[in-house]
Structures are given as C-alpha cells and as structure tokens.
C-alpha positions as protocol buffer text, in pm:
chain_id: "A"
residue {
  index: 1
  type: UNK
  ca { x: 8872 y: -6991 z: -21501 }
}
residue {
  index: 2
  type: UNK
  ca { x: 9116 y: -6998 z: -21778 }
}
residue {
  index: 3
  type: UNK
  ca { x: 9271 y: -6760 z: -22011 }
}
residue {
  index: 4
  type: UNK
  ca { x: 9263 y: -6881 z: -22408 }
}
residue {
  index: 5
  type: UNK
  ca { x: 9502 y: -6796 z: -22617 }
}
residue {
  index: 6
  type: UNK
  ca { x: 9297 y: -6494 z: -22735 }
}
residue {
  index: 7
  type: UNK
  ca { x: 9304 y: -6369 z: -22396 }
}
residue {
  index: 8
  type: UNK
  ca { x: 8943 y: -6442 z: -22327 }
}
residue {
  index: 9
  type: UNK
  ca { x: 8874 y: -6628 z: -21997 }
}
residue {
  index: 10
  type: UNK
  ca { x: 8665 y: -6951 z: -22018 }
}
residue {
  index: 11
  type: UNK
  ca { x: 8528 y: -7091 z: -21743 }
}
residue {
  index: 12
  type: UNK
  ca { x: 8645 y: -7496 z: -21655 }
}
residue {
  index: 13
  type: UNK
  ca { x: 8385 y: -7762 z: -21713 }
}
residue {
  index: 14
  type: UNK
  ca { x: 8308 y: -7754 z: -21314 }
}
residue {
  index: 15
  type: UNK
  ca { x: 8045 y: -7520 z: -21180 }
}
residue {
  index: 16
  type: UNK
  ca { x: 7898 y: -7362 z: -21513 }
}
residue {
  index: 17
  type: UNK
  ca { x: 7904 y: -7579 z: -21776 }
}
residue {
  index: 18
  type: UNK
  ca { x: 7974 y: -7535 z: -22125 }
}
residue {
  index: 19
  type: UNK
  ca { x: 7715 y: -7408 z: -22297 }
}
residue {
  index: 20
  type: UNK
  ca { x: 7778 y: -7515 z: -22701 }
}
residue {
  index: 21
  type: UNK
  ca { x: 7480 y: -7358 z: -22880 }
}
residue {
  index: 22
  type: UNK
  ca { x: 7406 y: -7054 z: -22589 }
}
residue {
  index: 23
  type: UNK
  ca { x: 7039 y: -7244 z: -22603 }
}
residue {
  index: 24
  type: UNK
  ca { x: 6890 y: -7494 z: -22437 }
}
residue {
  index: 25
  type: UNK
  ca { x: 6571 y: -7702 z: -22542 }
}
residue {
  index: 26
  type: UNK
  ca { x: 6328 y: -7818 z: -22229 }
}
residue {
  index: 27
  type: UNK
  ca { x: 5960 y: -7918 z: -22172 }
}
residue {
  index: 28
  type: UNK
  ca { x: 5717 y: -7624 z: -22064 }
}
residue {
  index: 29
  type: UNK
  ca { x: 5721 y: -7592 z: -21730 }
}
residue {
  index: 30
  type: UNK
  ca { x: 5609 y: -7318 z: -21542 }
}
residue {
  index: 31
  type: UNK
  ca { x: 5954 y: -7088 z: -21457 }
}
residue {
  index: 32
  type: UNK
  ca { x: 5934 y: -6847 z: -21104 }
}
residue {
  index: 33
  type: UNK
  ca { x: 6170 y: -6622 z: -21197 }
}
residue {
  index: 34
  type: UNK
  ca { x: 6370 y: -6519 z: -21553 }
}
residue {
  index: 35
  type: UNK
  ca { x: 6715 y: -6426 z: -21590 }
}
residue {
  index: 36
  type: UNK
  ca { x: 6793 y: -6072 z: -21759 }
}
residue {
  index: 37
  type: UNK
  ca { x: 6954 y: -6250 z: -22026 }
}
residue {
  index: 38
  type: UNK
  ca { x: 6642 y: -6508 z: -22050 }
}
residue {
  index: 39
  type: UNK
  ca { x: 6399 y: -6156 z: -22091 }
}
residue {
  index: 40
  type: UNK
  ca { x: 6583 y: -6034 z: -22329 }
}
residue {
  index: 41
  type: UNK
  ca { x: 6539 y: -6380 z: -22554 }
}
residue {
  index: 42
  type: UNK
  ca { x: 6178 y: -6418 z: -22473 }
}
residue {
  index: 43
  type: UNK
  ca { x: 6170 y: -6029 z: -22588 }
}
residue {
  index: 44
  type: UNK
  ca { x: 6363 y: -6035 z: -22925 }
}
residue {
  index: 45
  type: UNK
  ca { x: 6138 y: -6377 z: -23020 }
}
residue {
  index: 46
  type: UNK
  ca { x: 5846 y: -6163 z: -22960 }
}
residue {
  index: 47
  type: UNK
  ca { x: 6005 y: -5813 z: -23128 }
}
residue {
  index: 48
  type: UNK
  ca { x: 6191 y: -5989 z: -23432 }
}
residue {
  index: 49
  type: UNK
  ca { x: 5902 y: -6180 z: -23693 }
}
residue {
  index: 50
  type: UNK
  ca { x: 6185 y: -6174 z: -23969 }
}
residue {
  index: 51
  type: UNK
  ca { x: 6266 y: -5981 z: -24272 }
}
residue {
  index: 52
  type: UNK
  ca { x: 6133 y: -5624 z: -24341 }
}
residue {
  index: 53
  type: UNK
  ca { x: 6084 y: -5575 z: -23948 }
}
residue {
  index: 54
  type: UNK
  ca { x: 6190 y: -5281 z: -23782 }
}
residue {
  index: 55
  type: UNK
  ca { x: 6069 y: -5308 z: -23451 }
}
residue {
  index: 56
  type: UNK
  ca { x: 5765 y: -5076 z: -23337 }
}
residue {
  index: 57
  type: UNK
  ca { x: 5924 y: -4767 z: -23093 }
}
residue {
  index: 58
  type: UNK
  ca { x: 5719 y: -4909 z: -22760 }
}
residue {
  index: 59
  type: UNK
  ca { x: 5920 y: -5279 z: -22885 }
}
residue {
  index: 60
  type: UNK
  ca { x: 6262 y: -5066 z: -22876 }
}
residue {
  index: 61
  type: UNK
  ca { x: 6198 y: -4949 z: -22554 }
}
residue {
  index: 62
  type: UNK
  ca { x: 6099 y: -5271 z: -22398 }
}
residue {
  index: 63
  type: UNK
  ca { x: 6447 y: -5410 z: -22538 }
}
residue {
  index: 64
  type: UNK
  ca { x: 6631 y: -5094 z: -22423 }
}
residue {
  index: 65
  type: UNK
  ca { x: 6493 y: -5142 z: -22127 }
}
residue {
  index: 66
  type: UNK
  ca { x: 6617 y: -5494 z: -22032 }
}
residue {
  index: 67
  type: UNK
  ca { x: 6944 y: -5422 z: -22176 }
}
residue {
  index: 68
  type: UNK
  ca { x: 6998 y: -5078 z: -22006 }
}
residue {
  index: 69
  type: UNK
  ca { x: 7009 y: -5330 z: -21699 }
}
residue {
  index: 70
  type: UNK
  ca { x: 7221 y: -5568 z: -21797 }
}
residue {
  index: 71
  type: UNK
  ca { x: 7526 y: -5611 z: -21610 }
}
residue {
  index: 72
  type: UNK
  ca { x: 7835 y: -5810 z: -21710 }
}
residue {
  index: 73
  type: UNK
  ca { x: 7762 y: -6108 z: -21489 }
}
residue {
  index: 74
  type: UNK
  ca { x: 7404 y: -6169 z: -21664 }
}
residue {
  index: 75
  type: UNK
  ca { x: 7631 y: -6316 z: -21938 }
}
residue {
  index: 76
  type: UNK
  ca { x: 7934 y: -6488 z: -21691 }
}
residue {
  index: 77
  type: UNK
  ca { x: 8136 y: -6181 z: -21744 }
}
residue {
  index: 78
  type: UNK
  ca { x: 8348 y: -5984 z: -21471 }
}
residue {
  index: 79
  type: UNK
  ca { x: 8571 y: -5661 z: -21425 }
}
residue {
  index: 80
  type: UNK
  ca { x: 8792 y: -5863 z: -21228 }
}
residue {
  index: 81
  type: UNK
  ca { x: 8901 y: -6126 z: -21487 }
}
residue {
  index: 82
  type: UNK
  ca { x: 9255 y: -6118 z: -21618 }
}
residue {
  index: 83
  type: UNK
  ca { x: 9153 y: -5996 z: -21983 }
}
residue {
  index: 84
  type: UNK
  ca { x: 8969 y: -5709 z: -21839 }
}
residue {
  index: 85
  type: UNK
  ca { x: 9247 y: -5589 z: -21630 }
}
residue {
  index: 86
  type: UNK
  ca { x: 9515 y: -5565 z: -21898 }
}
residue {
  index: 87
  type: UNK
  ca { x: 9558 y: -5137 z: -21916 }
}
residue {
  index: 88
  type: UNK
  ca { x: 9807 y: -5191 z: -22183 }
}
residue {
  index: 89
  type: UNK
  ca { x: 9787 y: -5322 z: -22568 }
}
residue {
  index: 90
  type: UNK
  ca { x: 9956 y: -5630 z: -22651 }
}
residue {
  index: 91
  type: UNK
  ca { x: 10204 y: -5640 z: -22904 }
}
residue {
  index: 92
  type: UNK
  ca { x: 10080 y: -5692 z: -23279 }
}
residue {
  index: 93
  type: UNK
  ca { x: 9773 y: -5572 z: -23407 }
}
residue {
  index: 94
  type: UNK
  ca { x: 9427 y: -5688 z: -23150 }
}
residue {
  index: 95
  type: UNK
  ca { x: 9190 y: -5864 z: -23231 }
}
residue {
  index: 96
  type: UNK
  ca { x: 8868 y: -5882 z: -23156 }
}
residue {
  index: 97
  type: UNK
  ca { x: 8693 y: -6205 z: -23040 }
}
residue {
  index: 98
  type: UNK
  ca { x: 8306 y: -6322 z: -23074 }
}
residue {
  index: 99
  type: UNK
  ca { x: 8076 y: -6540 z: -22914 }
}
residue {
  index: 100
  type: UNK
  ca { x: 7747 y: -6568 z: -23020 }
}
residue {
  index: 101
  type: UNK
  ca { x: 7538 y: -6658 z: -22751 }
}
residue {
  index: 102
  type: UNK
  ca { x: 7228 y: -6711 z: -22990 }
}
residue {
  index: 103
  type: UNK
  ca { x: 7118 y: -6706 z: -23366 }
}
residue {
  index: 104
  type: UNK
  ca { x: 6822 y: -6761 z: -23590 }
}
residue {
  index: 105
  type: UNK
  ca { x: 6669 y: -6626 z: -23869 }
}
residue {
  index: 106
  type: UNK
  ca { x: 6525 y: -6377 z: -23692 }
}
residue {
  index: 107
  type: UNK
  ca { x: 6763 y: -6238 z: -23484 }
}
residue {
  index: 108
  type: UNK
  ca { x: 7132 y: -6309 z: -23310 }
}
residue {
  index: 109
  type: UNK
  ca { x: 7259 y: -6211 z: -23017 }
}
residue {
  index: 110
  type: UNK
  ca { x: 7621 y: -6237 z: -22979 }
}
residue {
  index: 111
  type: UNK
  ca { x: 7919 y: -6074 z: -22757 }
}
residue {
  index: 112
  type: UNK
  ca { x: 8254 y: -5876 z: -22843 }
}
residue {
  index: 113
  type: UNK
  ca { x: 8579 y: -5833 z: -22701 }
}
residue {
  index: 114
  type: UNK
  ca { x: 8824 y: -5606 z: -22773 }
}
residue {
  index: 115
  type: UNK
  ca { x: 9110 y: -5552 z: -22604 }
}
residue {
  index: 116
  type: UNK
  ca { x: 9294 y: -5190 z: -22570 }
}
residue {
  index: 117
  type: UNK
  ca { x: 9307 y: -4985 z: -22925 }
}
residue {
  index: 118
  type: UNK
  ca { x: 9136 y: -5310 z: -23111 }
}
residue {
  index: 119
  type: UNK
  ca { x: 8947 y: -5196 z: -23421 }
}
residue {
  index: 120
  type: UNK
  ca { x: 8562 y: -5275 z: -23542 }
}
residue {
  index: 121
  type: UNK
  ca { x: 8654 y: -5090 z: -23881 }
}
residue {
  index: 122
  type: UNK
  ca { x: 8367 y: -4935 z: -24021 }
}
residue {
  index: 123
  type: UNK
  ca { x: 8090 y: -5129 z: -24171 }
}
residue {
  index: 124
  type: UNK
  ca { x: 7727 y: -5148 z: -24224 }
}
residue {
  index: 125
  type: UNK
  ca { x: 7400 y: -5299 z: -24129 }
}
residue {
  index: 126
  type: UNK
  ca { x: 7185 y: -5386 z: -24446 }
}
residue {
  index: 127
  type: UNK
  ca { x: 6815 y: -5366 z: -24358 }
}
residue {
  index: 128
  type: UNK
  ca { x: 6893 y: -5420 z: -24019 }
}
residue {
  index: 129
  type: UNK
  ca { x: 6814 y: -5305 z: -23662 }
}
residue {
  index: 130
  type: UNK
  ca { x: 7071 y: -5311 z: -23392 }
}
residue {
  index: 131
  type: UNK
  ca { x: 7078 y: -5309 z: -23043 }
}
residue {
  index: 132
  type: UNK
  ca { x: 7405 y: -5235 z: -22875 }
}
residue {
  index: 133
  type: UNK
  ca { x: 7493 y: -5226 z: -22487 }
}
residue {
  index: 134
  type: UNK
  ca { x: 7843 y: -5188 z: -22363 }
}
residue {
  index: 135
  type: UNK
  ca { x: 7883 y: -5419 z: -22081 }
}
residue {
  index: 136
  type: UNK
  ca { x: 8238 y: -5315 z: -21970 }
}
residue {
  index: 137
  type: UNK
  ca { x: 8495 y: -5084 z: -22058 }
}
residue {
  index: 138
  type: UNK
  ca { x: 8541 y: -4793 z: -22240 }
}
residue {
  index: 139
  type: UNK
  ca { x: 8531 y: -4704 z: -22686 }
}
residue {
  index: 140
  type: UNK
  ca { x: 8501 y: -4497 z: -22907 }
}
residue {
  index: 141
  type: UNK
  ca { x: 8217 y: -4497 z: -23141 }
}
residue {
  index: 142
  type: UNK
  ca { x: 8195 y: -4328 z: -23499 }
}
residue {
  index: 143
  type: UNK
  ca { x: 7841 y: -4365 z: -23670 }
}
residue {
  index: 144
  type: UNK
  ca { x: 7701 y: -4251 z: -24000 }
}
residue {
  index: 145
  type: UNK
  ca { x: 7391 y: -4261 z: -24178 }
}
residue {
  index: 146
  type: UNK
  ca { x: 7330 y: -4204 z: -24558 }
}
residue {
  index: 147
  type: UNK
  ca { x: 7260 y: -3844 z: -24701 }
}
residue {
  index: 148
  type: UNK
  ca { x: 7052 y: -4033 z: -24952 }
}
residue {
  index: 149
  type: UNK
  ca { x: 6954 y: -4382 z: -24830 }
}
residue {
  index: 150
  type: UNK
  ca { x: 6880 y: -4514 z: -25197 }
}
residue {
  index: 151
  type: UNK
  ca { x: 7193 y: -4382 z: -25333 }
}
residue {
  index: 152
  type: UNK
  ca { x: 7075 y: -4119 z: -25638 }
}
residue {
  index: 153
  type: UNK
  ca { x: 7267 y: -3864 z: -25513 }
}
residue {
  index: 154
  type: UNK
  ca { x: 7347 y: -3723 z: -25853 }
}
residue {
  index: 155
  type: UNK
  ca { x: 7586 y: -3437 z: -25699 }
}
residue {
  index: 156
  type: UNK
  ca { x: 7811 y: -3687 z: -25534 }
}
residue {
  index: 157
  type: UNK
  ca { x: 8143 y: -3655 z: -25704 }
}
residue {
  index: 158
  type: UNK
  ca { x: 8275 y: -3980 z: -25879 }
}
residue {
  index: 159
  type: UNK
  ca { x: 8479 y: -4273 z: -25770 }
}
residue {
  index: 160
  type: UNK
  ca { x: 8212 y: -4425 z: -25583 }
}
residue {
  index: 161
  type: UNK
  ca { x: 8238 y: -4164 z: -25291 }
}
residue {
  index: 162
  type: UNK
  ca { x: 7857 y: -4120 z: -25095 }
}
residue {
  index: 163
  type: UNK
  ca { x: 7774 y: -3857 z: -24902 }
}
residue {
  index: 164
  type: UNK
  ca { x: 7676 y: -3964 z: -24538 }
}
residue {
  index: 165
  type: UNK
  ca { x: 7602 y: -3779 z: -24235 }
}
residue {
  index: 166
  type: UNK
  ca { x: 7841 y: -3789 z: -23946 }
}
residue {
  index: 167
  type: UNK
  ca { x: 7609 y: -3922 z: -23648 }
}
residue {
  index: 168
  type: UNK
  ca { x: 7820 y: -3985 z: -23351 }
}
residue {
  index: 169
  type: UNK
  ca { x: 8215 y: -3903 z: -23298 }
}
residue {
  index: 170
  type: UNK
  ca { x: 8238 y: -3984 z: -22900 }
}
residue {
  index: 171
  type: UNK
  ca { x: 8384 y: -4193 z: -22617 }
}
residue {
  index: 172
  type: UNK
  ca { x: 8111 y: -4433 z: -22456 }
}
residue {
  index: 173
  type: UNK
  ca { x: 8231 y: -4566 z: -22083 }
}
residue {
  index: 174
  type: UNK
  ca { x: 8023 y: -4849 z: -21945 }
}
residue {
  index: 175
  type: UNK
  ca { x: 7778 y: -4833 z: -21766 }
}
residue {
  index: 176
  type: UNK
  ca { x: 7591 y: -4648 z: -22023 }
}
residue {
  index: 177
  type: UNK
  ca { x: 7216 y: -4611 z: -22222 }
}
residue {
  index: 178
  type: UNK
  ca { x: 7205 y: -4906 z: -22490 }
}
residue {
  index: 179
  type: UNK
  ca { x: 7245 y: -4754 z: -22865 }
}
residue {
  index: 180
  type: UNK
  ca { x: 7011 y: -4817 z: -23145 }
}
residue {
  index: 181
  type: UNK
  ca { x: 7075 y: -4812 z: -23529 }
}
residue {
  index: 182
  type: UNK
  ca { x: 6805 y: -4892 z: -23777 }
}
residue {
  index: 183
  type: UNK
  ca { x: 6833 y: -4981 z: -24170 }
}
residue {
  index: 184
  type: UNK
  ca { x: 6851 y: -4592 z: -24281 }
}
residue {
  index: 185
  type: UNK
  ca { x: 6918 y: -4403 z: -23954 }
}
residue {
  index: 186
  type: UNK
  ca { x: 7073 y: -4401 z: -23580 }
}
residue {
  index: 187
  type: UNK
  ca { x: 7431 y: -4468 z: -23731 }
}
residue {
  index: 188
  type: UNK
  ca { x: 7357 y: -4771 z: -23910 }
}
residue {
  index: 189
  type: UNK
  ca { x: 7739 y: -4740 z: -24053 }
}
residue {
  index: 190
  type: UNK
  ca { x: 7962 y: -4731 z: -23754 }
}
residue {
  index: 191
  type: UNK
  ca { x: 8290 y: -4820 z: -23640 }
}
residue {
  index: 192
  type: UNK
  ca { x: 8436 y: -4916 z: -23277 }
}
residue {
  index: 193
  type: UNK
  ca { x: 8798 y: -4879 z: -23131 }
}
residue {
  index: 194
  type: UNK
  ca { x: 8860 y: -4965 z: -22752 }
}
residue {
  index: 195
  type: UNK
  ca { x: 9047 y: -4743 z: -22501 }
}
residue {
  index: 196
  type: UNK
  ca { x: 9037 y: -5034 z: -22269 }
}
residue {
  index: 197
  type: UNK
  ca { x: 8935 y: -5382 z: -22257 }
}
residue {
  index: 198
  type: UNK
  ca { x: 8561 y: -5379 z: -22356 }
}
residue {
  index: 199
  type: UNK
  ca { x: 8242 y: -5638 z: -22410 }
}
residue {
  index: 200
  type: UNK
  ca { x: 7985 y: -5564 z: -22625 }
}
residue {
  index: 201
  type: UNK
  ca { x: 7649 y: -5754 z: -22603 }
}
residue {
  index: 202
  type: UNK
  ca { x: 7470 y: -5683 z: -22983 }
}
residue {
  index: 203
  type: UNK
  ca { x: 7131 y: -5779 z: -23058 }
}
residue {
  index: 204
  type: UNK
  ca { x: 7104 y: -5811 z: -23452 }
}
residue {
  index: 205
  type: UNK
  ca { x: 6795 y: -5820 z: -23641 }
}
residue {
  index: 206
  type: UNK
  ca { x: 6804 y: -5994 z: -23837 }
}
residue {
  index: 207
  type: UNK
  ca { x: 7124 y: -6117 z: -23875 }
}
residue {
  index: 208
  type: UNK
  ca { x: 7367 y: -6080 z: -24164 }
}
residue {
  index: 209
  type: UNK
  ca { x: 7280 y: -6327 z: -24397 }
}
residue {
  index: 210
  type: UNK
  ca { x: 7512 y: -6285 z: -24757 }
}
residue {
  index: 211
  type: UNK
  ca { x: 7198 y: -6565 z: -24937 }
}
residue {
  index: 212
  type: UNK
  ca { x: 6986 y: -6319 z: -24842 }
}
residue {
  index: 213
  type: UNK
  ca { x: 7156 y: -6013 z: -24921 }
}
residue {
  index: 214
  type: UNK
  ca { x: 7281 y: -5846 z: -24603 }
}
residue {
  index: 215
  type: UNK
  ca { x: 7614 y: -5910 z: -24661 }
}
residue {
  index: 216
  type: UNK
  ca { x: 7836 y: -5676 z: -24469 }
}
residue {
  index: 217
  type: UNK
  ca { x: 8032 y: -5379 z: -24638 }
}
residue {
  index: 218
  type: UNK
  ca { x: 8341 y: -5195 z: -24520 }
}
residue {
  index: 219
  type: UNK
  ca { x: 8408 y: -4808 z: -24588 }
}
residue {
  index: 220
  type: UNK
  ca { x: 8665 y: -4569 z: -24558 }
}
residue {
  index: 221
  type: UNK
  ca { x: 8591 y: -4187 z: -24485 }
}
residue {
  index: 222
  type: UNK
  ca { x: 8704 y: -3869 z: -24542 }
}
residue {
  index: 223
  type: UNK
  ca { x: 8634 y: -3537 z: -24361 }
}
residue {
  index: 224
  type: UNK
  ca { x: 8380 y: -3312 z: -24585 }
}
residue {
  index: 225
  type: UNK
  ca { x: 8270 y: -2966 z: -24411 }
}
residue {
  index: 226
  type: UNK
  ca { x: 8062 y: -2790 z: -24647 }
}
residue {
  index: 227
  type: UNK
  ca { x: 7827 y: -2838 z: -24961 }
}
residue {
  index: 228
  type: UNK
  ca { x: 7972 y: -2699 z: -25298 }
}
residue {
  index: 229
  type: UNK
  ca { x: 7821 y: -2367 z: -25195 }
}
residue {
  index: 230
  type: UNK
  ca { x: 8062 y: -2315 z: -24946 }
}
residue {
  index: 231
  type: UNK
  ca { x: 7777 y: -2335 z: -24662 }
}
residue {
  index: 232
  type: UNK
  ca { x: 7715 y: -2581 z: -24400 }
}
residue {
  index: 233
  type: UNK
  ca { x: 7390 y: -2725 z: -24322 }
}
residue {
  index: 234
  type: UNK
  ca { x: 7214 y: -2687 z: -24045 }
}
residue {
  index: 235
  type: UNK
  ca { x: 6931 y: -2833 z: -23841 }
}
residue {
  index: 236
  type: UNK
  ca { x: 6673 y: -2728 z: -23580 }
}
residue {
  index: 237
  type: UNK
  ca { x: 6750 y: -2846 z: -23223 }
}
residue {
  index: 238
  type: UNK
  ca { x: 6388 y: -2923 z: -23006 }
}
residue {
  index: 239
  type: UNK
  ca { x: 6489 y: -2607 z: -22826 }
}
residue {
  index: 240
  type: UNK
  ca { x: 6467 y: -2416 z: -23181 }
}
residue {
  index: 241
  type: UNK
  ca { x: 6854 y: -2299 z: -23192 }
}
residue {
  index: 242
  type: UNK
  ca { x: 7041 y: -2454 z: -23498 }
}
residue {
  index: 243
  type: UNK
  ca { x: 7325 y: -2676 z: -23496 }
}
residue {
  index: 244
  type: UNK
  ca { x: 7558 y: -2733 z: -23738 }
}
residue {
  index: 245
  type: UNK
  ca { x: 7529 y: -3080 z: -23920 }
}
residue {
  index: 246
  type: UNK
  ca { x: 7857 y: -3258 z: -23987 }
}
residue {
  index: 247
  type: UNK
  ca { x: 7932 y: -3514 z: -24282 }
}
residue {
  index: 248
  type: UNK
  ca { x: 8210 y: -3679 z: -24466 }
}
residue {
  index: 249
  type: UNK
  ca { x: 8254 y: -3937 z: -24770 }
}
residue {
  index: 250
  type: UNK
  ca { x: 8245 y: -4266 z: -24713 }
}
residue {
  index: 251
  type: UNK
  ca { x: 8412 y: -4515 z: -25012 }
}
residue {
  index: 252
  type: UNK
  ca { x: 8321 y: -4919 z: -24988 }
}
residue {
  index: 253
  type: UNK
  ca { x: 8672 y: -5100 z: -24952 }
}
residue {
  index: 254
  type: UNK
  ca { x: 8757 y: -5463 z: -24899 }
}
residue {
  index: 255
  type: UNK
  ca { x: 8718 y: -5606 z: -24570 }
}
residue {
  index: 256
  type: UNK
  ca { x: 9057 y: -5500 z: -24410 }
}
residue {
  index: 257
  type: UNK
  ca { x: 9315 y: -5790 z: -24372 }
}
residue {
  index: 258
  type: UNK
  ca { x: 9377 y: -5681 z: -24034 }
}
residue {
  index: 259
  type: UNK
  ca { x: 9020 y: -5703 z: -23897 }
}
residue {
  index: 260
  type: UNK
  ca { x: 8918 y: -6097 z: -23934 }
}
residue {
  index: 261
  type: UNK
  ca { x: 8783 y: -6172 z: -23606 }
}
residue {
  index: 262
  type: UNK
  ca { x: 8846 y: -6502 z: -23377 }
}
residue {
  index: 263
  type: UNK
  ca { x: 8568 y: -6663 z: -23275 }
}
residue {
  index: 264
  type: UNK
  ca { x: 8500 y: -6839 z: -22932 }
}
residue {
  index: 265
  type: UNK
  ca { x: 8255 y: -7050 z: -22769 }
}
residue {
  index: 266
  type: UNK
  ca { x: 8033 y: -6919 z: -22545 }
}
residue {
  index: 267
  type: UNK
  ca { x: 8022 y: -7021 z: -22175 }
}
residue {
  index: 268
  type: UNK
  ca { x: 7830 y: -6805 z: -21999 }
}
residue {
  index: 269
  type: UNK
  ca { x: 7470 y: -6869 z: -21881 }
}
residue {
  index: 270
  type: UNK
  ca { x: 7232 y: -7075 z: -22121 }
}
residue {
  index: 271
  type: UNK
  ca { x: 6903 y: -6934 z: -22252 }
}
residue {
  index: 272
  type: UNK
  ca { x: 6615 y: -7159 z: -22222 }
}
residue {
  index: 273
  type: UNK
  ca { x: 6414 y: -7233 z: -22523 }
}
residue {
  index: 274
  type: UNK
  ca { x: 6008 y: -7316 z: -22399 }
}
residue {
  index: 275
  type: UNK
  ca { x: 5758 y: -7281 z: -22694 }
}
residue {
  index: 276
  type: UNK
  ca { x: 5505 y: -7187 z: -22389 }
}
C-alpha cells in the first residue's frame, strides 16, 4: 500500500488490482457466493428504476440491511492504514477526498474521506434518496428538512431566509445504524465535520445530475428558537409526552471556496455487472 498525496492509501498494482470504473462486465455465470458490496449493487439495480423513485419502506430496509453490515474491508478499507491513524489535523484547511465506486443514471455509490475537523458544508439532495453508512471513524452530523417543502412560506422574513426544521445535531461513531434522507424529509439538507479520520460509503439515488436539475445547493444557518408568537412548537413523541421541535434559517450561498473536493480512483473490490 501507498499513501497519495491526499493521504489516502492505494493499494500497488500486485494483489488487488486497480479497479478503473469500480465495475466489471462478465458473461452470466452462475456465482456461489456474493460479496456484501456485490448485494448491495444487485439491490440498488433492483430498488433504483430512475427519476421520481423513492424507494418503497420494505426496499429501505433491505438496503439498510446490507449496509448495516458492511464493514470497512467489504470496500479494501482498514483501521490500521496510515490515513486512519492520523489523531491530529494536518496543517491547512482538509479536504475531503471521493471515490466513486459506481454510477448510473439510476443511482451512485461512492466513498468519502475526511480527515480530522474536514468539512461536508451543508448542502442538499434535490429529489433524492440517500443512504449513508459510516464505515470508520467518528462525525458530526447536522440535518434539516424544510418547514415548507415547496417553499410558500409567506411568513418567512425576506432575504431569501427559509424556515427548516433542525433534524439531527449529534456525534455518529462507527460502527453505527445506516442513515436515510429522502427528497422532503430524514435531513435531506445536512452537513458533516470529522472528529477523526472517517469513510463514508453513500448510496445516491439518483445521482446529482445539474441537466437534469438536481444540481447541488449550499446553505448557511442561523439559530431560530421560537415562532413570532414567542412559543415553540411542539410535537407528540409515540409515548404521547411532547418534545420540543427545534429549527433555524437556512440562506442558499455559493459553494464555499474551501470545500472543492479531490477526487481519487477507486481500488477496492470490483462489482460484477451480470444482466442474469
């Protein structure tokens, strides 16, 4: 193994292989056994029929399901390589690096890294569904989702300011349960930072396409506590006790300078494409 300059380790031509499009074409031919990472393919072809689909809840579960166990080594990762080991932030601002280990219309399935207190500023996911599993490491995830999805919100004040509902302020550690965000719900705006060196495997569907408009937006937020009659919401809990409901204005901005990601190849285990 090597380190790049990026401070993701590739593996050397020997053993492996380099894998230049994560997929791999053969004849039908009868397989004994599937890799996790081969299930989850065969599962998103299946899930994903292209635009306007929101997978069906037992279709979430089945992907949940193969990525809840997914471990770091289904896609040629380890805890013990250099970049993982690093417990303090390089000098400079991080970056974040991606490989995409596959991508189609229909759906893409690529991995970050982000070494310690690299930023995912926040953005959105335009009629898209997400799957996220954190494969190593530890972050910290902010989500929103839209007060009003369609944007008539007649009471927001001006300046382009939106209303959105705060959906998740917390530190995720791998390993932990894969989260899901949907076109108008489960945190479909959301923003990462890494504690530590961290890998996240995504499952987009479909993927951001600007042609056909799911372009990605950046935002900015500020705290907001209360409505203008001084009162916060609140919602019924399963158990029947209310909880308060947190929110906060989010503003579109430019994509930040600072966040342009690198990109790398991917090297870990191919995917096997059989139309069987």
């Amino acid at each position: 193994m090597v380190a790049t300059e990026n401070g993701v380790v590739e593996r050397r031509r020997e053993g492996v292989g380099r894998v230049r499009r994560g997929i791999e074409k053969k004849k039908c031919k009868k397989m004994t056994k599937r890799s996790s990472l081969q299930r989850l393919f065969v599962a998103c072809r299946d899930v994903f029929k292209g635009l306007g689909t929101v997978p069906q809840p037992t279709d979430v579960t089945k992907l949940c399901h193969i990525l809840d166990n997914m471990r770091p080594e289904d896609v040629g990762l380890s805890k013990d390589i250099p970049f993982f080991k690093a417990k303090r932030a390089a000098k400079g601002i991080p970056k974040v690096t991606c490989a995409t280990v596959y991508k189609c219309e229909e759906f893409s399935l690529c991995i970050f890294f982000l070494p310690p207190k690299a930023v995912i500023p926040l953005h959105n996911h335009p009629g898209m569904t997400v799957f996220s599993k954190l494969l190593l490491g530890s972050m910290h995830i902010k989500s929103y989702d839209w007060v009003d999805p369609v944007g008539s919100d007649s009471s927001s004040p001006p300046s382009k300011l939106r209303l959105a509902r705060l959906k998740a302020d917390s530190v995720f550690t791998a390993p932990c349960n894969t989260s899901v965000l949907y076109p108008t719900s489960g945190g479909n705006i959301h923003a990462f930072t890494a504690i530590t060196p961290c890998a996240v495997l995504d499952v987009l569907g479909p993927p951001y396409s600007k042609k056909d408009g799911r372009d990605c937006s950046y935002y900015k937020d500020s705290p907001f506590t209360a409505f203008s009659n001084g009162e916060a919401r609140t919602r019924k809990e399963e158990d029947g006790e209310e909880e308060e409901e947190r929110y906060g204005w989010l503003e579109e901005v430019e994509m930040p300078e600072d966040s342009k990601m690198d990109w790398t190849e991917y090297l870990g285990p191919q995917i096997i494409d059989t139309s069987c």
